[in-house]
DOKOLPA-656603 format. One record per residue: residue number from 0; residue in three letters; x, z, y of N, C-alpha, C, O in turn. Coordinates in nm, 4 decimals, always signed. Layout:
DOKOLPA-656603
<n=NUM res=Ala nc1=X nc3=Z nc2=Y cac1=X cac3=Z cac2=Y cc1=X cc3=Z cc2=Y oc1=X oc3=Z oc2=Y> .
...
end
This chain:
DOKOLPA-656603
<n=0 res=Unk nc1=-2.7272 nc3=+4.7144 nc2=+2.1710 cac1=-2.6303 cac3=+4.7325 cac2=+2.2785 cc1=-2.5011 cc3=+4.7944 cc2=+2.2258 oc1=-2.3903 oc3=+4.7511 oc2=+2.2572> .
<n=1 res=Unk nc1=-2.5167 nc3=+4.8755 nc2=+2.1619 cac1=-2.3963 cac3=+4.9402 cac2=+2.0641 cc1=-2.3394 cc3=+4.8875 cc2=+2.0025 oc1=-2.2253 oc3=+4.9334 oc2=+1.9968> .
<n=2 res=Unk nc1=-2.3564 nc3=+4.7998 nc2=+1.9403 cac1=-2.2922 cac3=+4.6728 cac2=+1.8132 cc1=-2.2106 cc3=+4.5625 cc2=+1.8828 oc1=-2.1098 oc3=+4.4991 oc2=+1.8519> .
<n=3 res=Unk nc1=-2.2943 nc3=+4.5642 nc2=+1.9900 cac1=-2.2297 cac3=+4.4037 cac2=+2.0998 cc1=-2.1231 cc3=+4.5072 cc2=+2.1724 oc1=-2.0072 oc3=+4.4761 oc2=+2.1451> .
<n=4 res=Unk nc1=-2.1322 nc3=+4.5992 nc2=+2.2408 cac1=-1.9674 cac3=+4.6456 cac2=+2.3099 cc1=-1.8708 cc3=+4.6447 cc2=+2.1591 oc1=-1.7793 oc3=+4.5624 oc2=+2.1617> .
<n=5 res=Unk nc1=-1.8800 nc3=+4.7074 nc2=+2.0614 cac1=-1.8075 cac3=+4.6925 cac2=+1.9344 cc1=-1.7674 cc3=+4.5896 cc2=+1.9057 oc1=-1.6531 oc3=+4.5745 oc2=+1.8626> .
<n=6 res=Unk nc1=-1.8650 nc3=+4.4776 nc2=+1.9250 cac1=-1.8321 cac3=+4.3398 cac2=+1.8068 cc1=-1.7320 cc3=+4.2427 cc2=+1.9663 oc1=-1.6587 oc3=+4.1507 oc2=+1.9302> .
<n=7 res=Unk nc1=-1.7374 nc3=+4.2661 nc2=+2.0909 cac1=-1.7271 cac3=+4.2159 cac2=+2.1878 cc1=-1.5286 cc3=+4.2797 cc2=+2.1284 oc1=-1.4295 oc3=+4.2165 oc2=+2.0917> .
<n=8 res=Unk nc1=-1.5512 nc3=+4.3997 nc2=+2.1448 cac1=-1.4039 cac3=+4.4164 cac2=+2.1009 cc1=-1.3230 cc3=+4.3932 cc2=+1.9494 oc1=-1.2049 oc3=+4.4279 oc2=+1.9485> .
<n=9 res=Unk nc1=-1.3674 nc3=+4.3492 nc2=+1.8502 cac1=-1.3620 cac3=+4.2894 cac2=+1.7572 cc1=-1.2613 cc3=+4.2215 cc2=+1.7405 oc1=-1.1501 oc3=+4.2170 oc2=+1.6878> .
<n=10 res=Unk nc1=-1.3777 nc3=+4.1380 nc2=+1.8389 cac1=-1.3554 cac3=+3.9359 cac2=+1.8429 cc1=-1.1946 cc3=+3.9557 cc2=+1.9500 oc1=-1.0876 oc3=+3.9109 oc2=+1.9086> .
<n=11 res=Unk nc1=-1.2081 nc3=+4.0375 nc2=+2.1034 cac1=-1.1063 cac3=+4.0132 cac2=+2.1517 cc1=-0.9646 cc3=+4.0729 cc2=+2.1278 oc1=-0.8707 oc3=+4.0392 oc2=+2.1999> .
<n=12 res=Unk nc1=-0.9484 nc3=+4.1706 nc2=+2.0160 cac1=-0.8604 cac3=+4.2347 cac2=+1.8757 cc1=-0.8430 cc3=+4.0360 cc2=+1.8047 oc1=-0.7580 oc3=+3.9572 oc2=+1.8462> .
<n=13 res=Unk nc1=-0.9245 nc3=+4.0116 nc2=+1.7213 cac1=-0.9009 cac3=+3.8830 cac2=+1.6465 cc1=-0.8294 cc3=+3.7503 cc2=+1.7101 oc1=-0.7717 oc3=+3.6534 oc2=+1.6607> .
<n=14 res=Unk nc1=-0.8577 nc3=+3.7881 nc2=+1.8315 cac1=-0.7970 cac3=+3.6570 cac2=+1.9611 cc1=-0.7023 cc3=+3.6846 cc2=+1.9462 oc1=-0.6240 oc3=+3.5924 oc2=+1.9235> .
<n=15 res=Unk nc1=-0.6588 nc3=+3.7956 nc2=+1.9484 cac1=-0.4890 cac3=+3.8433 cac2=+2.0022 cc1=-0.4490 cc3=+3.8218 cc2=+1.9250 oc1=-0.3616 oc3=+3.7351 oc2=+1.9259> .
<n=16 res=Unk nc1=-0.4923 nc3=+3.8966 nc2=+1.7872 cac1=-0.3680 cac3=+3.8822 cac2=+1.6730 cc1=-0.3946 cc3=+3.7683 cc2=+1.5920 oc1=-0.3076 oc3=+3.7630 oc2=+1.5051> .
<n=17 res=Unk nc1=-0.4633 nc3=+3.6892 nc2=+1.5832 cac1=-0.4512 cac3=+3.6046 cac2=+1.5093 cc1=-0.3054 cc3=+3.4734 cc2=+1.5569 oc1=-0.2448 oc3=+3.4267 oc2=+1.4605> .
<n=18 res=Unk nc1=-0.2670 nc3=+3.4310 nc2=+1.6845 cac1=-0.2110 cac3=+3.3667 cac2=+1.6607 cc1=-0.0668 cc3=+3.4280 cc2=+1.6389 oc1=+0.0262 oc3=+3.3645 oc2=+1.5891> .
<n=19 res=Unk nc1=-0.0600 nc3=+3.5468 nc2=+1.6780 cac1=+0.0894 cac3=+3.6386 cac2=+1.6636 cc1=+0.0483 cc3=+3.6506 cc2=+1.4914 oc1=+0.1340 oc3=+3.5994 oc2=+1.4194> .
<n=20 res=Unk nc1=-0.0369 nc3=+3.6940 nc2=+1.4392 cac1=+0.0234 cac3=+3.6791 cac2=+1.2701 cc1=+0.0479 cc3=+3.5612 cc2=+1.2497 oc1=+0.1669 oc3=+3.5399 oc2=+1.2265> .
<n=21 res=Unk nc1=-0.0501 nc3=+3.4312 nc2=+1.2486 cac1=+0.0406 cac3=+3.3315 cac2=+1.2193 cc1=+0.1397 cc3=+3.2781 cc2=+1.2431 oc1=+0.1756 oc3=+3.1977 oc2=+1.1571> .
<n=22 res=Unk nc1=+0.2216 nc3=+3.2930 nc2=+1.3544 cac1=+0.3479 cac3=+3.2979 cac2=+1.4101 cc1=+0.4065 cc3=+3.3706 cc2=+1.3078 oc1=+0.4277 oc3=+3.3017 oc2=+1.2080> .
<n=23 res=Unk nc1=+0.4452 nc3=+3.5053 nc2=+1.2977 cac1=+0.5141 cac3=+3.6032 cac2=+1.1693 cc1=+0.4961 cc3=+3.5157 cc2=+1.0352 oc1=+0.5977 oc3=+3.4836 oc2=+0.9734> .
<n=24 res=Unk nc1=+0.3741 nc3=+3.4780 nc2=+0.9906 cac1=+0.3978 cac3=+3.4077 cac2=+0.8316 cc1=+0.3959 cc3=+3.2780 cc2=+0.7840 oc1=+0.3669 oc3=+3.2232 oc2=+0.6776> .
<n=25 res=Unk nc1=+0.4491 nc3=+3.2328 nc2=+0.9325 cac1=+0.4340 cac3=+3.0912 cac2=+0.9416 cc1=+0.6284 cc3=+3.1055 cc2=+0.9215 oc1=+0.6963 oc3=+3.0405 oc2=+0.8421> .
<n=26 res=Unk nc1=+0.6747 nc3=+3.2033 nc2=+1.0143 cac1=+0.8475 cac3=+3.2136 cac2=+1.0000 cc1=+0.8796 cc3=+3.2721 cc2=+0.8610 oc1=+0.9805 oc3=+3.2435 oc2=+0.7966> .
<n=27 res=Unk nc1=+0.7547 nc3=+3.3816 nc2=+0.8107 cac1=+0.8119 cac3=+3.3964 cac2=+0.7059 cc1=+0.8422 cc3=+3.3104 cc2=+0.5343 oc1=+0.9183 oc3=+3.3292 oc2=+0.4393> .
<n=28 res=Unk nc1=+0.7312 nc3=+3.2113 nc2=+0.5699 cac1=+0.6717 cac3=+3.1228 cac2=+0.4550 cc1=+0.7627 cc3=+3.0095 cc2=+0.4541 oc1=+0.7727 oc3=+2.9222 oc2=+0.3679> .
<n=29 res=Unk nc1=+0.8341 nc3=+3.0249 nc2=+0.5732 cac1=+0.9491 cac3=+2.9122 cac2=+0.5759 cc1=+1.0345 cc3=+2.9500 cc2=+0.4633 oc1=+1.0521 oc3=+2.8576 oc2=+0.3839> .
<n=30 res=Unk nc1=+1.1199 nc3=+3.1123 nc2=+0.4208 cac1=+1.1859 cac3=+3.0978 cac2=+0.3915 cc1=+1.2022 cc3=+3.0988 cc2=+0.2557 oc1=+1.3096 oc3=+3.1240 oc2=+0.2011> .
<n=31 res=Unk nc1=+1.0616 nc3=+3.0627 nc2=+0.1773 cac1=+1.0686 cac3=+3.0186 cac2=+0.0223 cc1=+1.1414 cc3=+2.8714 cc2=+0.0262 oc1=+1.1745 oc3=+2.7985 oc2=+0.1197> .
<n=32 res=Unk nc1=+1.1523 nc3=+2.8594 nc2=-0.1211 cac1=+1.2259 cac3=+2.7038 cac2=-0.1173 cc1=+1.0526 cc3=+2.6380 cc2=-0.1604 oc1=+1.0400 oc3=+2.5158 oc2=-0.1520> .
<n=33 res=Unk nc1=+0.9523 nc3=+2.7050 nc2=-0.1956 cac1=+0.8388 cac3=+2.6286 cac2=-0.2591 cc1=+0.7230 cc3=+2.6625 cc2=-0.1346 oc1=+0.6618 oc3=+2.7693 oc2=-0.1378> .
<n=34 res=Unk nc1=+0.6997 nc3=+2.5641 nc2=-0.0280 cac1=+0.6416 cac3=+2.6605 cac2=+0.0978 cc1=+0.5032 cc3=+2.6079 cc2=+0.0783 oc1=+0.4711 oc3=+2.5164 oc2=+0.0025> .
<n=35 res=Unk nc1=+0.4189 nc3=+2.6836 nc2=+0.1633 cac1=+0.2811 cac3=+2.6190 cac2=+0.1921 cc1=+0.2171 cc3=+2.6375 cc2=+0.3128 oc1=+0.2875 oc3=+2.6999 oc2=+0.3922> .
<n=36 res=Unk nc1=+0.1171 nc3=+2.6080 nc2=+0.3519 cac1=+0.0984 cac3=+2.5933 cac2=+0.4569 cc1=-0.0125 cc3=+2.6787 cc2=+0.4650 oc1=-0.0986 oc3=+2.6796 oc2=+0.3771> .
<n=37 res=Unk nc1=-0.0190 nc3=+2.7900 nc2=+0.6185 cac1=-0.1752 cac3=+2.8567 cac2=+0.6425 cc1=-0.2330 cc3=+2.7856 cc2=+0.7445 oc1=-0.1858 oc3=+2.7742 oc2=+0.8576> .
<n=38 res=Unk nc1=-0.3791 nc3=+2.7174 nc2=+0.6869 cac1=-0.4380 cac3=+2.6761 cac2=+0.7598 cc1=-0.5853 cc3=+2.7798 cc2=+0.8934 oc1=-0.5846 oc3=+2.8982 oc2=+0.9269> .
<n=39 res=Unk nc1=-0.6455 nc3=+2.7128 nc2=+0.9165 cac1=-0.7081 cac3=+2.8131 cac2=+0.9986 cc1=-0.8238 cc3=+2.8838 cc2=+0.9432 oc1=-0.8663 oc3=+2.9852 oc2=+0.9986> .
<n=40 res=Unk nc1=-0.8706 nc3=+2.8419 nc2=+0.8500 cac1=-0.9770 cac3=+2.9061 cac2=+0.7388 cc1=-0.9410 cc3=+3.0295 cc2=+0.7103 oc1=-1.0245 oc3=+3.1199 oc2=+0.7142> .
<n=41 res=Unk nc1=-0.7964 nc3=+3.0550 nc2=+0.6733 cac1=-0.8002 cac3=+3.1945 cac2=+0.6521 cc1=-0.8121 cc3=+3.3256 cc2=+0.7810 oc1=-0.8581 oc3=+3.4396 oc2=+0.7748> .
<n=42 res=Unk nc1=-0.7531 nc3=+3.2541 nc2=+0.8854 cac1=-0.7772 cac3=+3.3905 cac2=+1.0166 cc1=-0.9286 cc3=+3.3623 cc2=+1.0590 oc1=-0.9810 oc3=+3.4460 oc2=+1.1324> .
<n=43 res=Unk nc1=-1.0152 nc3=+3.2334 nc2=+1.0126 cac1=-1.1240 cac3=+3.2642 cac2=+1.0481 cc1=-1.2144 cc3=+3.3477 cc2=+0.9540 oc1=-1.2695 oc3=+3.4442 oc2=+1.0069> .
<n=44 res=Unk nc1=-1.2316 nc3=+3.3316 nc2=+0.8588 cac1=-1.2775 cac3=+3.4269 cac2=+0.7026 cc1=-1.2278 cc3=+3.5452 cc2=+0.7514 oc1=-1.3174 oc3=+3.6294 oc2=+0.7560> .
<n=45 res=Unk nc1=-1.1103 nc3=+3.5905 nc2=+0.7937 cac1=-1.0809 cac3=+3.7405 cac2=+0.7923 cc1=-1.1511 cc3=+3.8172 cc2=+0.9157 oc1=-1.1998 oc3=+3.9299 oc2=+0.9245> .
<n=46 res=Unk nc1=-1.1330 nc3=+3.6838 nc2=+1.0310 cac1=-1.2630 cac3=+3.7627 cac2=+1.1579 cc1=-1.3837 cc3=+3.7939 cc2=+1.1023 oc1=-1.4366 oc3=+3.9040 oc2=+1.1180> .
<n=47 res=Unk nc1=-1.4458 nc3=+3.6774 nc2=+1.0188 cac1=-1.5926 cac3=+3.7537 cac2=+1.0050 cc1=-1.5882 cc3=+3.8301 cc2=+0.9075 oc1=-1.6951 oc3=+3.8910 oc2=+0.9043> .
<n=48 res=Unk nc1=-1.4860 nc3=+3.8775 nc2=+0.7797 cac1=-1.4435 cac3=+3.9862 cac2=+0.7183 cc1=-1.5006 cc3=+4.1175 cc2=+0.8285 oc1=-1.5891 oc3=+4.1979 oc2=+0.7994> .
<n=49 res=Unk nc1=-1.4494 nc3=+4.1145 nc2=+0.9157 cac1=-1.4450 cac3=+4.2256 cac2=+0.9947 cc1=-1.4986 cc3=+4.2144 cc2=+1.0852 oc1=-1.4679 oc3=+4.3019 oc2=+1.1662> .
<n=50 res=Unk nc1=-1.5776 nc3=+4.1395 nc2=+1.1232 cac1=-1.7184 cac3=+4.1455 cac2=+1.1925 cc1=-1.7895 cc3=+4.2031 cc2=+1.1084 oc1=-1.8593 oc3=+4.2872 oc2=+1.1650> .
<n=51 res=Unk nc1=-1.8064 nc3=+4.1991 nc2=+0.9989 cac1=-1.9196 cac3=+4.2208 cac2=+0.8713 cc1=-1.9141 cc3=+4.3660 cc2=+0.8696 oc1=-1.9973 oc3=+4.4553 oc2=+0.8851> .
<n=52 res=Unk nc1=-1.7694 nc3=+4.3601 nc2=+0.8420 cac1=-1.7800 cac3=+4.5174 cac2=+0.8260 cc1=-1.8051 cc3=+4.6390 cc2=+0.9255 oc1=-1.8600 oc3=+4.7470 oc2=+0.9038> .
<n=53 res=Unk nc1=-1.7374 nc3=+4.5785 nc2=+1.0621 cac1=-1.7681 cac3=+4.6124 cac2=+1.1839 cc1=-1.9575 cc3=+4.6261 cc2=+1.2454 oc1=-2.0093 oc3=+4.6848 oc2=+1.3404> .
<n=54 res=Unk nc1=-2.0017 nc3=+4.5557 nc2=+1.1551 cac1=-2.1518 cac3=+4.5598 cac2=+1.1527 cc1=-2.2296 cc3=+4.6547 cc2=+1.0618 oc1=-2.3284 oc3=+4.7256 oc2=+1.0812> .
<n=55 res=Unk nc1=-2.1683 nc3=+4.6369 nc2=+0.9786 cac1=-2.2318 cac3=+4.7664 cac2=+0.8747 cc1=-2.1722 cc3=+4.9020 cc2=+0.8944 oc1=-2.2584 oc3=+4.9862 oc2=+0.8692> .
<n=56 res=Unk nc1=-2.0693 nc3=+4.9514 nc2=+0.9263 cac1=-2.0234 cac3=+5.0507 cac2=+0.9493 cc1=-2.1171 cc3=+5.1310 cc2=+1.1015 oc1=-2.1700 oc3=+5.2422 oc2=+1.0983> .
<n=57 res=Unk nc1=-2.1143 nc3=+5.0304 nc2=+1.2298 cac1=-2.1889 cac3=+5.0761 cac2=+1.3151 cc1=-2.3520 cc3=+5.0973 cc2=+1.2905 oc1=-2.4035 oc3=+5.2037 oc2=+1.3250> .
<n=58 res=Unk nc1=-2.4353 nc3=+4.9864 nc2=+1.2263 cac1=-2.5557 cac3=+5.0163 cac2=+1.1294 cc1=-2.5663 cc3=+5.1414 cc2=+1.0332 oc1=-2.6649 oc3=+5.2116 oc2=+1.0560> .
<n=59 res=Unk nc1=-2.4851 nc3=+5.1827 nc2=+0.9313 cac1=-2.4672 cac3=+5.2800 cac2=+0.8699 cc1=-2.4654 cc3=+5.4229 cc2=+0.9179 oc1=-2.5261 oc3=+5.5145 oc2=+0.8626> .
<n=60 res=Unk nc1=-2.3744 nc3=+5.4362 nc2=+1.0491 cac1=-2.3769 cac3=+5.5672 cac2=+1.1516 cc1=-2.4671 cc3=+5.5447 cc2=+1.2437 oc1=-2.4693 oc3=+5.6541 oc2=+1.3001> .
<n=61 res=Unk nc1=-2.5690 nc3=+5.4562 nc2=+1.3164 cac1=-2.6986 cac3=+5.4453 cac2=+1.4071 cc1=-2.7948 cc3=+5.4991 cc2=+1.2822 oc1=-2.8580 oc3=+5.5987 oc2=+1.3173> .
<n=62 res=Unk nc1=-2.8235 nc3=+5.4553 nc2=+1.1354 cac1=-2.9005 cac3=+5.4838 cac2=+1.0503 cc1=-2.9057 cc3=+5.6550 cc2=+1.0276 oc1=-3.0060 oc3=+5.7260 oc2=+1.0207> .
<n=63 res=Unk nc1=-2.7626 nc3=+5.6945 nc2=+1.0187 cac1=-2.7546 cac3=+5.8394 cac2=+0.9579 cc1=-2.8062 cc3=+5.9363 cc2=+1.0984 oc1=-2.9005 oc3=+6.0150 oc2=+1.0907> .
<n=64 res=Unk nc1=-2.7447 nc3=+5.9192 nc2=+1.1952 cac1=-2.7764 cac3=+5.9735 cac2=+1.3475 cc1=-2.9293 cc3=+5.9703 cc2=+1.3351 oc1=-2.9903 oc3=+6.0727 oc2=+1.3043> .
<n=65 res=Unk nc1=-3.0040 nc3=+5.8316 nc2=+1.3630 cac1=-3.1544 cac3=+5.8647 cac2=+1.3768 cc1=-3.2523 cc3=+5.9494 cc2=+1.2817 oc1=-3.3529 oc3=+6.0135 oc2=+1.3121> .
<n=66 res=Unk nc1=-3.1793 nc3=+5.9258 nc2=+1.1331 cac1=-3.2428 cac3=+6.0330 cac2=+1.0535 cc1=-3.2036 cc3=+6.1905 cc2=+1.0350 oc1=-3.2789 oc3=+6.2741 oc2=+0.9850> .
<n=67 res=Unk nc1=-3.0797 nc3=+6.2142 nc2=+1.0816 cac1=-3.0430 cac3=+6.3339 cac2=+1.0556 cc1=-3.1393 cc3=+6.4500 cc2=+1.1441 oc1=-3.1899 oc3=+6.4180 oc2=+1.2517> .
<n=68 res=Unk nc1=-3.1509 nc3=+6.5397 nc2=+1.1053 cac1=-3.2508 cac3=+6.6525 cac2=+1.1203 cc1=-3.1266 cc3=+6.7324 cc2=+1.2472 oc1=-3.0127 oc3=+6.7670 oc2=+1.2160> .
<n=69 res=Unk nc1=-3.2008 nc3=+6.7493 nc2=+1.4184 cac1=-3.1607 cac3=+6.8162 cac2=+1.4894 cc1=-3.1132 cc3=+6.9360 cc2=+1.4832 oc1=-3.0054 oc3=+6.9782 oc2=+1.5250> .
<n=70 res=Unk nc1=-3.2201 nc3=+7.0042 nc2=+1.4152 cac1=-3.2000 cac3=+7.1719 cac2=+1.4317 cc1=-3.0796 cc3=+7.1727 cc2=+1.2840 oc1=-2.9883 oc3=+7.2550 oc2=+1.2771> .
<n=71 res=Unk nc1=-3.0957 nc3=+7.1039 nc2=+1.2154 cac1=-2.9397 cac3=+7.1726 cac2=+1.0881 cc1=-2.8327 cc3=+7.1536 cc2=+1.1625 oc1=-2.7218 oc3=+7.1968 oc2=+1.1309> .
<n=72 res=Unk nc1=-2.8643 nc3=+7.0670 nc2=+1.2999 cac1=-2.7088 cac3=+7.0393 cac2=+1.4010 cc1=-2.6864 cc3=+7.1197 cc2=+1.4413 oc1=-2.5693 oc3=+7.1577 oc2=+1.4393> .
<n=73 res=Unk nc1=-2.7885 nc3=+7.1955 nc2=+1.5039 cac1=-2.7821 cac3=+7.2854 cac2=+1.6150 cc1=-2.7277 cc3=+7.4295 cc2=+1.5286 oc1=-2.6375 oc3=+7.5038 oc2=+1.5675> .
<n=74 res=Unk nc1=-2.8129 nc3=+7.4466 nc2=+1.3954 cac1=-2.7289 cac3=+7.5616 cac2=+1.3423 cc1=-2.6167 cc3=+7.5952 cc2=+1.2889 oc1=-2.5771 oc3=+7.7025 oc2=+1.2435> .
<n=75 res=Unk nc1=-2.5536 nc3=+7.4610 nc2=+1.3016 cac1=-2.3849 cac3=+7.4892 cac2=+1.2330 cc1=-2.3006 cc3=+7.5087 cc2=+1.3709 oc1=-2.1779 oc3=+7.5185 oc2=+1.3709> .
<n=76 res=Unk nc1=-2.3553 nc3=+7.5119 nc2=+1.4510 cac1=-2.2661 cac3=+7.5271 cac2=+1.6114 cc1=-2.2894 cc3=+7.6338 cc2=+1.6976 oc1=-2.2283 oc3=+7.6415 oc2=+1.8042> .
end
């Protein structure tokens, strides 16, 4: 349940900006004289870039939380 509100906001972060960056380096790539073209492979690779990581990072802190020892919490407070 924790991962899906996260990854739910992710994806609707990646909606937004993906077509406003390609807009920006689509104007900017114009202004070489040697141009090329971005196709859609790359804003899709970079969503699941960061889905991935967006997955392990929330896995990594659910992992440390369930093992960490209560009472060393309770005595630093």
């Amino acid at each position: 349940m924790l991962s899906g509100d996260f990854l739910v906001l992710v994806i609707v972060s990646g909606l937004i900006a993906s077509p406003i960056a390609f807009y920006f380096l689509h104007s900017w790539l114009e202004k070489y004289d040697y141009r090329i073209t971005i196709g859609p492979a790359v804003f899709v690779l970079t969503a699941l870039a960061a889905l991935v990581i967006t997955l392990v990072t929330i896995s990594w802190q659910a992992i440390r939380a369930a093992t960490a020892n209560p009472v060393k919490s309770l005595r630093t407070e």
